[in-house]
C-alpha positions, 0 to 999 in steps of 0.5 A, a space after each residue: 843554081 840554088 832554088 828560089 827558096 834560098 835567094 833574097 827577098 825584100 821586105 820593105 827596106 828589110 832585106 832577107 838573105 832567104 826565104 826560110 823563117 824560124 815561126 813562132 814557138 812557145 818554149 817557157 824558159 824565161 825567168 820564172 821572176 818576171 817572165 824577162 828573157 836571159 842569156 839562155 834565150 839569146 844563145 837560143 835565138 842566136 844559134 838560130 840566126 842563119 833563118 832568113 826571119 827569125 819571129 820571136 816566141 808569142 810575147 805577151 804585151 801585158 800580164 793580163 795577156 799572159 796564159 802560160 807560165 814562163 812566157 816573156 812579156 814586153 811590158 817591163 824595162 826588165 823585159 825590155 832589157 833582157 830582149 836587148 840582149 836577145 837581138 844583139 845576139 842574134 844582129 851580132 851572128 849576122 840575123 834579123 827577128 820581129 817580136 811576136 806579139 801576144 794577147 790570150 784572152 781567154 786562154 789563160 788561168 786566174 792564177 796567171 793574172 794582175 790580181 788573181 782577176 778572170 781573164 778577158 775575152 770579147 764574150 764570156 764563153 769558157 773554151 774548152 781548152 787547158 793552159 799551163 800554170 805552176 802545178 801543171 795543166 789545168 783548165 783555163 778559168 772562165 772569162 769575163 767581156 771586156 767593156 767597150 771602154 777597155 778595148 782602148 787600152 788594150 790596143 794602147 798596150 800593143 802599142 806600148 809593147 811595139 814601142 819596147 819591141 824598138 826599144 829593144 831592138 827587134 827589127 819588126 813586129 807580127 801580131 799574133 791574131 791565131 790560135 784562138 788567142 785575143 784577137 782571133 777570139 774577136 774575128 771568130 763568130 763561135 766567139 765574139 757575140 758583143 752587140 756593140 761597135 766591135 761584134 756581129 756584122 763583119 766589120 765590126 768583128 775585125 774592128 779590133 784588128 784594125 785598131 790594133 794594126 792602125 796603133 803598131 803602124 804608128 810605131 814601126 813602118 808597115 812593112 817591118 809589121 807582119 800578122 798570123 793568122 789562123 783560118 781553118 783551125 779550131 785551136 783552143 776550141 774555136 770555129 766560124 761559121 765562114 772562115 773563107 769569108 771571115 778571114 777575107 776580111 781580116 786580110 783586107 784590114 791587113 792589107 789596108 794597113 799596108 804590112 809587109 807580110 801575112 803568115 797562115 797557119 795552112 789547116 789545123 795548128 800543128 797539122 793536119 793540112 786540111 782546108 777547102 780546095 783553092 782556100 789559100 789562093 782565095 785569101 791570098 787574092 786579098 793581099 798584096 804583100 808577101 805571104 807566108 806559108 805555115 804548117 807541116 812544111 819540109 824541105 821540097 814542100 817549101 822548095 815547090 811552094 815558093 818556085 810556084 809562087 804559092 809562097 814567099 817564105 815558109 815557117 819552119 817550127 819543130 824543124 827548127 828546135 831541133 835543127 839551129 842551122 836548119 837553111 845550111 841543113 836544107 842547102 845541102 840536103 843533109 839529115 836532120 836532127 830529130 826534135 825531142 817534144 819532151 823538152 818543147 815546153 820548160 827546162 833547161 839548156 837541154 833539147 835547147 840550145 845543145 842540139 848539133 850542127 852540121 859543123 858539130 856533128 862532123 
């Protein structure tokens, strides 16, 4: 009898044949000319199609929510276009994917942004932290706060972006609200210091979340909508003073607006797995969806967690770069492919879409 691992879950009307999810993973191949994703995307993506979930690339949902170059975006109807036939891809080879969707805040460089304009934050505070841009890495420019009165577009342009996530195709959404980007920026009491409606006291902090949430929900049904978040990392130089008690919150708003799942990234970004004894099941007493697990998993790790009931679903991310049938992979016990981090970031086809299967290999 196969483990728990590799049997169905239901997500709402959304039926995963497995629990094993593609995370997240920031590869910088789309056109240079308008960030649109293209026929290289789709083969990437569809290779990858046999992942219970397949969770989009942080795709940001305007330009002014770009921080690395060659990201998507899902702003344009070139964009729109080019994601089409990224999820038809991956419909036709039997998948299902959300879109991720991105805002950096900070996190990004004036040569990245409407204008050569600073980047938006919830308080002027500079990470210290670097970004990639068209000559290589550099530091990430200093911020400016966002007004009180602009805060309402920015949670219309994630609707806006989940509305050409439909249009596209996707087949749900999750909101990026780690890694020390937008919205975990606006949670984080090292980062937000505002002293209106959406600072200070908790629940004023995570008011940004909920409207963001509240506007996408409107736009795909709950259930179809997942959130990431990021308690214990300090990613892009961030940190709370209590983020057992911080991300409580942001759980609560989660589960208030009914989504399907929550995805935590468990200790460090990247590893390593450190965190408070106890601190997941902790947080995940605030929700009653299903949850994801992230971080430094393998195949008996991801096994014992989800027969235990620790986990629903496990995100795999370097595992899959390099291994496109990852689930048959794991199935059979059989090796895997070693990912190449030279090629994670940029290029071509090359540590792409040109490592081997199982099939390809025999």
């Amino acid at each position: 009898m196969d483990p728990k691992l590799f049997n169905p879950l239901e997500l709402g009307d959304l039926t995963l044949p497995n629990r094993i999810v593609m995370a997240p993973l920031t590869r910088n191949r789309a056109l240079p000319d308008g960030d649109v994703p293209h026929d290289l995307n789709a083969t990437y993506y569809a290779q990858r199609a046999g992942a219970g979930l397949i969770i989009s690339e942080g795709t940001q949902i305007s330009q002014e929510g770009k921080g690395y170059i060659q990201t998507p975006g899902i702003y344009s109807n070139e964009q729109v276009v080019g994601w089409k036939t990224v999820t038809d891809a991956v419909h036709n080879a039997g998948g299902r994917i959300f879109a991720q969707l991105w805002h950096v805040g900070r996190i990004s460089h004036v040569s990245l942004q409407p204008d050569g304009q600073a980047p938006v934050a919830p308080s002027p505070i500079t990470a210290k932290s670097q970004t990639f841009v068209a000559t290589g890495f550099a530091d990430v420019s200093d911020p400016r706060q966002l007004d009180t009165g602009e805060i309402a577009r920015v949670v219309a342009d994630y609707r806006k972006a989940a509305e050409n996530a439909k249009a596209a195709g996707f087949d749900g959404i999750e909101i990026h609200a780690a890694n020390g980007y937008l919205i975990d920026q606006f949670l984080r009491d090292s980062t937000n210091k505002r002293d209106d409606a959406y600072g200070r006291s908790l629940d004023k902090r995570t008011r940004f979340l909920a409207e963001v949430l509240e506007a996408v929900t409107s736009v795909y049904a709950s259930t179809r909508v997942g959130v990431r978040f990021s308690p214990f990392s300090s990613f892009n130089d961030i940190s709370d003073s209590d983020p057992l008690t911080t991300f409580g919150a942001a759980i609560t708003r989660a589960n208030d607006a009914g989504l399907g799942y929550i995805h935590l990234v468990e200790g460090e970004t990247g590893g390593p797995r450190t965190f408070p004894p106890n601190a997941i099941a902790t947080l995940r007493e605030n929700f009653s969806g299903a949850y994801m697990a992230n971080n430094a998993y393998d195949r008996q790790l991801a096994i014992d967690a989800v027969e235990s009931g620790k986990a629903d679903l496990v995100a795999f991310g370097a595992l899959f770069i390099a291994n496109p049938d990852l689930v048959e992979r794991f199935r059979q016990d059989a090796p895997l492919n070693t990912p190449d981090p030279q090629t994670f970031y940029g290029g071509d086809a090359v540590g792409y879409t040109d490592y081997p299967t199982l099939d390809q290999v025999a």
